[in-house]
C-alpha positions, 0 to 999 in steps of 0.5 A, a space after each residue: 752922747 751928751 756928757 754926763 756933767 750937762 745932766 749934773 748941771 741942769 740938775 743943779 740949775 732946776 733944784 736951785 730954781 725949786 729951792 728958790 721958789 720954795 723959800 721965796 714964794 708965800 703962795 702955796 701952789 706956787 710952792 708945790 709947784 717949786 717942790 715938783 721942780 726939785 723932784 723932778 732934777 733928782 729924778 734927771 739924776 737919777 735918769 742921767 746916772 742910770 744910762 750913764 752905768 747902763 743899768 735900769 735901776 735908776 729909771 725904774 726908781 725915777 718911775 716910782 719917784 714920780 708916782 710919789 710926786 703925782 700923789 703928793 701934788 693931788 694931797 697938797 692940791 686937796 688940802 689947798 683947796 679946802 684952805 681956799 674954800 674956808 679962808 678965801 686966801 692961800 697965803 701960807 704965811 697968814 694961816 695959822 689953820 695948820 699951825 699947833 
């Protein structure tokens, strides 16, 4: 059986990899896309921590994380798309259509 500090560390190395993208990338795809990596090390917690207790409770609660994630991707998707259509350009830094 696989360590659970293995689990812990590729965990670590995708959030920081989501985390850098996030606050590097102006392109809002890219940016979702960074926000779908860090989800996802926090559902191999999840995962990781639920067969190393052997119970089922993080599994099912990873299940339900990525249902969430699917549905924020779609949402984030639409949005993106309608901004594209109306400005021809996703740079986020240059929208002010989302600002107050």
């Amino acid at each position: 059986m696989i360590p659970l500090i293995f689990y812990l560390g590729l965990a670590a190395l995708l959030f920081s990899i989501g985390l850098y993208g996030v606050m590097t990338h102006k392109n809002g795809i890219r940016m979702i896309m960074c926000i779908e990596l860090m989800l996802n090390s926090a559902n191999l917690n999840l995962v990781a921590f639920s067969s190393y207790t052997d119970t089922l409770n993080g599994q099912v609660f990873a299940i339900f994380s990525i249902a969430l994630a699917a549905a924020e991707a779609a949402v984030g998707f639409a949005i993106l798309m309608a901004i594209y259509r109306m400005h021809d350009k996703i740079n986020l830094n240059e929208l002010k259509i989302l600002r107050w």
